[in-house]
C-alpha positions in Angstrom: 112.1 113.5 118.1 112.9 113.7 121.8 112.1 117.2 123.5 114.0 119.1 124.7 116.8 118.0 122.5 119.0 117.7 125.2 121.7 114.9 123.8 121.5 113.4 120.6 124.2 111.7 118.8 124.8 110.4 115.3 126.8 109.2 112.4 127.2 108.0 108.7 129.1 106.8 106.5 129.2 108.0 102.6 132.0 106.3 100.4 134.0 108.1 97.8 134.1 107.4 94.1 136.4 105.0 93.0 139.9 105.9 93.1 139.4 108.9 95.6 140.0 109.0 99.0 137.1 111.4 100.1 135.1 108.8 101.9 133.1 111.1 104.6 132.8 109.7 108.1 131.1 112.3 110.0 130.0 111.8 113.8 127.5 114.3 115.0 126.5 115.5 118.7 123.5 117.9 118.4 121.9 119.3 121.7 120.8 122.8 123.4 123.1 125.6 123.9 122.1 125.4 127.3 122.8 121.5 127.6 125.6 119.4 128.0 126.5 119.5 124.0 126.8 123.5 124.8 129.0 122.9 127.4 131.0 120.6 125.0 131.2 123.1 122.0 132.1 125.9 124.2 134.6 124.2 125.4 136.1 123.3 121.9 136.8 126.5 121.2 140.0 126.5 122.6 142.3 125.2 119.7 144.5 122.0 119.9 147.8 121.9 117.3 147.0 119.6 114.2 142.9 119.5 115.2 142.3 123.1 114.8 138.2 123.2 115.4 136.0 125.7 113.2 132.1 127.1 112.8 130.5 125.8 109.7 130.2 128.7 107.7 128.7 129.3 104.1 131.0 132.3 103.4 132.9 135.0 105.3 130.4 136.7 108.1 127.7 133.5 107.0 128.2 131.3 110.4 124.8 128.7 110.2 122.2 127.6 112.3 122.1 125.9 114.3 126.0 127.3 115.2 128.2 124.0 114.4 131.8 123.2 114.4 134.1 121.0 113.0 137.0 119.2 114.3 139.5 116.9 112.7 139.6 113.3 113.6 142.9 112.9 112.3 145.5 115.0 112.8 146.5 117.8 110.0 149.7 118.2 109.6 150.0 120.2 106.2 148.2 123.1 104.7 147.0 121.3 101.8 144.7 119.1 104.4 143.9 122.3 106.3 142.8 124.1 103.4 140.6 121.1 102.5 139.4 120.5 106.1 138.4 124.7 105.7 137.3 124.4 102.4 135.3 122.1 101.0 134.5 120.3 104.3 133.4 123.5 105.8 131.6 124.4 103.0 129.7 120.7 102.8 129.2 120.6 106.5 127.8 124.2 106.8 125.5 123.7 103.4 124.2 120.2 104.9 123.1 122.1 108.0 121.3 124.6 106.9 119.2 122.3 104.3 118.5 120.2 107.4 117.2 123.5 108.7 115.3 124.1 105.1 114.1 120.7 105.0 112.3 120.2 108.0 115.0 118.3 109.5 116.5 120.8 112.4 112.9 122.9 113.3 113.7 126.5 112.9 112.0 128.1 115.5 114.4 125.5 117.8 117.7 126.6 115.0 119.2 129.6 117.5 118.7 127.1 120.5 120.8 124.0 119.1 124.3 123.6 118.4 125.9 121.0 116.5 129.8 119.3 116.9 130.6 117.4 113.9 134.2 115.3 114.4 134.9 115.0 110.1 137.4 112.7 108.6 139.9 113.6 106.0 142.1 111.0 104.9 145.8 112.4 105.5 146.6 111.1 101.2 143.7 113.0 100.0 145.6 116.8 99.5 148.3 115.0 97.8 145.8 112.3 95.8 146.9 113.9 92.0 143.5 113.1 90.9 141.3 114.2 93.8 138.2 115.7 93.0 137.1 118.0 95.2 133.8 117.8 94.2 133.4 114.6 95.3 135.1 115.5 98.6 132.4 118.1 98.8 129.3 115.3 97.8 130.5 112.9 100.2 130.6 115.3 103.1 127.2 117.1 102.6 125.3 113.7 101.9 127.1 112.3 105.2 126.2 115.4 107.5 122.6 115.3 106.5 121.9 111.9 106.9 123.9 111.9 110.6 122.0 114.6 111.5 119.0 112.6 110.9 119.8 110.0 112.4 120.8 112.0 115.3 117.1 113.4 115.7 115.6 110.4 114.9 117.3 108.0 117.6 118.6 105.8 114.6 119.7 102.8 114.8 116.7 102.4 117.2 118.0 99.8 119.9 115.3 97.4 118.4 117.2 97.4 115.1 120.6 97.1 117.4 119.4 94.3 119.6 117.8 92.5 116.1 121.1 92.7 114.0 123.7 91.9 116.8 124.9 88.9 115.2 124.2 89.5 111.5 126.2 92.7 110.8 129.6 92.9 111.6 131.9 96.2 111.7 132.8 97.0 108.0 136.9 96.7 109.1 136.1 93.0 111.1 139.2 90.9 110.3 139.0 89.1 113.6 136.2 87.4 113.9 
């Protein structure tokens, strides 16, 4: 990992089971209070209508560490997605971080020194899906936060991999080329 954790960015993708629409898309920025990714989340903490941000927490008066929040890619225009979005994704995001912490992942004695912004998709037909399963909501987004947070300290993709795969993968929605 790259000291002094300054700017790292990452991402996954973690697809639903079939039928659901609780595919988890998470994009990651973790980086130093005291760095440009502090500036950043402080300066999410003024609300915007339909991407209302929120700390990852486990429970009431259970905020994690490294301090993260989550903002809405899409906009939310009902309560049914805004209870979801501070739900279940809350709950997966704020459990994924603190088992990164618990797993080696995030250092601890560097956990009160980070903070992490995690932009989280919900599909806008999930709340109304009339078989969702929340669980699954809930799987998708915890296995997606971990592994982006990985990748986020780990530099992956590395640009070697990058600069090797350039014309042998293709963006998963590529329709024009």
């Amino acid at each position: 990992m790259t000291q002094p954790y300054t700017f790292h960015a990452g991402e996954a993708t973690v697809l639903a089971a079939d039928g659901q629409f609780t595919d988890a898309m998470p994009e990651i920025l973790i980086g130093r209070v005291d760095g440009p990714v502090g500036q950043a989340f402080a300066n999410m903490m003024a609300q915007t209508k339909g991407h209302t941000a929120m700390f990852a927490i486990r429970a009431c008066n259970q905020l994690v560490r490294p301090a993260t929040i989550t903002v809405p890619k899409v906009t939310l225009k009902d309560m049914a997605n805004i209870d979801l979005f501070g739900g279940v994704v809350q709950s997966a995001t704020a459990d994924a971080v603190i088992d990164c912490v618990i797993e080696g992942i995030i250092p601890k004695d560097v956990a009160n020194d980070l903070c992490i912004i995690s932009l989280v998709w919900i599909d806008p037909r999930c709340a109304t899906h009339a078989e969702l399963d929340k669980k699954d909501m809930y799987r998708t987004n915890y296995e997606a936060t971990k592994l982006a947070i990985k990748r986020a300290l780990n530099n992956e993709p590395s640009i070697d991999e990058l600069i090797a795969n350039r014309h042998t993968i293709k963006h998963d929605m590529d329709d024009w080329s």
